[in-house]
C-alpha positions in Angstrom: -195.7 -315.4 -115.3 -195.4 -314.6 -111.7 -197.2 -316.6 -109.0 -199.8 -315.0 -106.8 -199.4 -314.5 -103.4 -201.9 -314.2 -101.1 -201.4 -312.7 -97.2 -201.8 -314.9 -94.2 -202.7 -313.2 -91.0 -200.9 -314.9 -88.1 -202.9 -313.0 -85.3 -205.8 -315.5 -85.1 -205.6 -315.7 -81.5 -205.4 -312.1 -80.6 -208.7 -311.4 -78.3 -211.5 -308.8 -79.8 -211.8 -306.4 -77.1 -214.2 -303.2 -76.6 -213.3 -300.7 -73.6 -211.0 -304.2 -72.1 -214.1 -306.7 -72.1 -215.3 -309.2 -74.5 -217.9 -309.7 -76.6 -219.3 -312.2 -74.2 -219.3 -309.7 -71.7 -220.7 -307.1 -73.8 -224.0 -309.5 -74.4 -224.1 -309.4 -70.0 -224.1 -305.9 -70.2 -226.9 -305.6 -73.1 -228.7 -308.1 -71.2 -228.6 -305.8 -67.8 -229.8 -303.2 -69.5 -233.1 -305.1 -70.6 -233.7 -306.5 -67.3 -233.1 -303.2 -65.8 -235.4 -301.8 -68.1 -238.3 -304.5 -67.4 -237.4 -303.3 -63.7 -238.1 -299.7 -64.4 -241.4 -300.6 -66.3 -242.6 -302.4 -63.4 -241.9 -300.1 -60.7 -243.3 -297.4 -62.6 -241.7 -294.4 -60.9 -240.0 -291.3 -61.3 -236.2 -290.6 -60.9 -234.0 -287.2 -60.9 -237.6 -286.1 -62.6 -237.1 -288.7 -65.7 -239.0 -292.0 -65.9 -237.4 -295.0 -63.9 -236.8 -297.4 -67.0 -235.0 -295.2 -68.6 -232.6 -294.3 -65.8 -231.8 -298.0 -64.6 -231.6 -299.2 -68.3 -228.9 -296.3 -69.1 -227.4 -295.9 -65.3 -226.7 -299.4 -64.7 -225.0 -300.3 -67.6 -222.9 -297.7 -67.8 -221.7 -298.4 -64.0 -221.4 -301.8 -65.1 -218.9 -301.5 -67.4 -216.0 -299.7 -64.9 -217.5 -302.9 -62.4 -216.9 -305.9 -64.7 -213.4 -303.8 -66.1 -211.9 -304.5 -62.3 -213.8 -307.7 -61.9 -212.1 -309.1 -64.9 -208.7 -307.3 -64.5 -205.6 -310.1 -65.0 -207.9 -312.6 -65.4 -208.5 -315.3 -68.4 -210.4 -315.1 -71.3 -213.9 -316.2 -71.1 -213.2 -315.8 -67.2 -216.8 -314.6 -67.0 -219.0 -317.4 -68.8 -216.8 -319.9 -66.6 -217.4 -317.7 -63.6 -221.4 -318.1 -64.2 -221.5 -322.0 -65.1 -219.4 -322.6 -62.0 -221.9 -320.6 -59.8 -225.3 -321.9 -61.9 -223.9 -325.6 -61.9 -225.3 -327.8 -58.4 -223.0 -328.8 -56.1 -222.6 -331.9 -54.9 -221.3 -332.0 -51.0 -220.5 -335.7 -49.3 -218.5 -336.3 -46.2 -217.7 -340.1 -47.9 -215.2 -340.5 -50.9 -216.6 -341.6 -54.0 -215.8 -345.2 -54.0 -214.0 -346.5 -57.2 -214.5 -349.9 -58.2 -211.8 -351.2 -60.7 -212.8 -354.1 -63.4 -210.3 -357.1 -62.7 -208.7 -358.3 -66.0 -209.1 -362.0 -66.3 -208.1 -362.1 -69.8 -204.6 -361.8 -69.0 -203.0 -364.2 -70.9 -199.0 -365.4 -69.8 
């Protein structure tokens, strides 16, 4: 009786790419084009004869990719999301050092 065997895959870490970008950076993209689309709605106008929301929710996107390829090019993974919580975060600027106040350990026993 022969003993099953069952494959392990030992490419868990290997990144899922589309076109060279994430899927993090694919949701940035889909995200572009809705705001570019609420754009378009607003605006309400007329470009290369077809309506505006439908050229900067197609146009942009598409330009984005080739943009966000160089932008991310030798860097990280999840370069990106850290990218945007680094620039959304507050900074905190001071011309003092933080002071640091160590506890004093009386319980030292000799």
């Amino acid at each position: 009786m022969g003993l099953d065997v069952t494959p392990i895959y030992r490419n868990l870490r290997t990144r899922v790419t589309f076109l060279g970008l994430e899927a993090e950076d694919l949701f940035v993209i889909l995200a572009v084009a809705v705001v570019m689309n609420i754009c378009g709605r607003v605006l309400n106008r007329e470009m290369f004869g077809l309506p505006m929301n439908m050229v900067l929710q197609y146009l942009v996107p598409i330009l984005s990719v080739p943009a966000l390829m160089l932008f991310k090019y030798g860097k990280q993974r999840g370069y990106l999301k850290d990218w945007l919580l680094f620039h959304i975060k507050p900074h905190v600027y001071s011309s003092l050092e933080r002071t640091v106040s160590w506890p004093l350990n009386t319980s030292r026993t000799e």
